[in-house]
N, C-alpha and C positions, 0 to 999 in steps of 0.2 A: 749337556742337555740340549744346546741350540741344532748340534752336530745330529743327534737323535732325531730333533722335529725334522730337518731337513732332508735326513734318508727316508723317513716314514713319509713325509709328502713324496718325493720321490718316488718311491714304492708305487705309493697311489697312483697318484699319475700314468705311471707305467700299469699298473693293472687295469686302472678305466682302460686306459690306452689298448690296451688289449683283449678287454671286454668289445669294445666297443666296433673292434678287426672282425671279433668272432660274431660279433650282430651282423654290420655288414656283408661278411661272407653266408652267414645263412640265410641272408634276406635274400640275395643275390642269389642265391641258390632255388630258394621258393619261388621268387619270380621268372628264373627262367624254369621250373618246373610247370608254374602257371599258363607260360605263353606256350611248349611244349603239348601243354594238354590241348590249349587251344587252338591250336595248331594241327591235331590231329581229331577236334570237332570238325573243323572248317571244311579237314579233308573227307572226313566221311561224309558232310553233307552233301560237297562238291560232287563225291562220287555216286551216292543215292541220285542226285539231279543228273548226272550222267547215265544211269543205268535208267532213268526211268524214260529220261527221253528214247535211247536206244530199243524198249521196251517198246515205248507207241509207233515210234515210227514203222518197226518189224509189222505190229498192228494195221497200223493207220499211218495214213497219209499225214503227218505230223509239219502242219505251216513253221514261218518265222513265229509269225506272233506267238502262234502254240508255244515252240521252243525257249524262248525269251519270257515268256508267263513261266514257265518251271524254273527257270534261269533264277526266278526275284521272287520267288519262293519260300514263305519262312519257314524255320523248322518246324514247328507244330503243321504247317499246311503239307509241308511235302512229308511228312510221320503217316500223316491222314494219307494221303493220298495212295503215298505204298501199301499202306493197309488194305484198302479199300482196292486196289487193285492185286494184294495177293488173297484175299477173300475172292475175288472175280477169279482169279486162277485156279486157286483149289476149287471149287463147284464148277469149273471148265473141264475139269480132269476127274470129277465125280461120273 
């Protein structure tokens, strides 16, 4: 009987034990799914701030300051801004 309790905790053990692998690894997995995505937020943003200055400057004489104002940029303002500057371009080409 004693022999029985001790394989069945055993057992358990070893199952938590390996519940707890397969937690780990999918957490691990989610998280770097998570930084992945954010990661390629950061980069589309980086590049919309890239293209927009490119944009003015083709335009306009685009200063530091200018440049560095688009640089620190939030996403909502520079969303706006693209917007608002491809609205300006289609009715440029009306």
């Amino acid at each position: 009987m004693e022999e029985k309790k001790m394989d069945f905790l055993s057992d358990t053990c070893l199952a938590i034990a390996r519940i707890r692998a397969k937690f780990d690894e999918v957490e691990y997995e989610m998280d770097l799914a998570e930084s992945r995505l954010q990661g390629k937020l950061e980069g589309r943003i980086e590049g919309k701030k890239m293209l927009m200055k490119h944009w003015l400057s083709q335009h306009f004489e685009l200063s530091e300051k200018e440049a560095y104002w688009i640089d620190h940029l939030s996403e909502e303002a520079l969303l706006d801004l693209c917007q608002n500057f491809d609205k300006a371009h289609v009715s440029d080409n009306l």
